[in-house]
C-alpha positions, 0 to 999 in steps of 0.5 A: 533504498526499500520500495514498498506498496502499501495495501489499502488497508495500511493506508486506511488504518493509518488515518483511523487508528494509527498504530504501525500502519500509521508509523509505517506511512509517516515512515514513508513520507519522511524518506525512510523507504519509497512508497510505491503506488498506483492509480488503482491502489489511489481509487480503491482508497478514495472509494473506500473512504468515500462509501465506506466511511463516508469521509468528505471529499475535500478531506479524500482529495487531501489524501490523494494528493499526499499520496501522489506528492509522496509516491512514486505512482507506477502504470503496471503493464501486465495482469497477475492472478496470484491472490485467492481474492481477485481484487488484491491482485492490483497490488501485486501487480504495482508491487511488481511493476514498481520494482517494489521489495515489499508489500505492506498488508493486513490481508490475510490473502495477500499475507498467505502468499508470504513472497512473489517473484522475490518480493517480501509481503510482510505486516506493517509490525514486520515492515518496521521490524525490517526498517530497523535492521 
């Protein structure tokens, strides 16, 4: 089965505007490939929701608690600085750890990149596109 990591952005997106990031996560929660996930990539959700978007806390906690029931959540054990932006190098990292094919993004960092270690890092179009090969 397909592992994936969803950035933060696909997660957020999902909520916000639908579109593919959205029918990427439904496609995860349904079993279509294993979502992937770590304590950092969790947090970074939260915070953004909470800071950014001022989302409730009850509603976060809702979230987070999806996302844990739905995905494997992995405690990468090494550092990686691959990514331009310093701060996109936890998904890499999850990826990595998790044993992942890909990484879901619409970060242009981590989209230059386009593969680390044989790990696909592709858009939430491109992902489906996949899924449907």
């Amino acid at each position: 089965m397909i592992r994936a990591v969803l950035d933060t952005n696909i997660i957020i997106s999902s909520i916000f505007w639908g579109g593919n990031p959205h029918e990427v996560v439904r496609r995860g929660i349904i079993g279509d490939y294993q979502l992937v996930a770590s304590a950092e990539i969790l947090d970074e959700v939260a915070n953004k929701l909470r800071t950014k978007f001022k989302f409730p806390e009850e509603s976060i906690q809702e979230l987070v608690d999806i996302l844990l029931t739905y995905c494997h959540i992995i405690e990468p054990s090494s550092k990686l600085d691959v990514v331009r932006d310093k701060s996109d190098n936890k998904i890499v990292e999850c990826a990595y750890a998790g044993k992942a094919n890909c990484i879901v993004t619409g970060d242009p960092d981590l989209l230059d990149l386009k593969e680390f270690k044989s790990i696909r890092i592709l858009t939430a179009k491109q992902f489906l596109n996949m899924l449907r090969q």
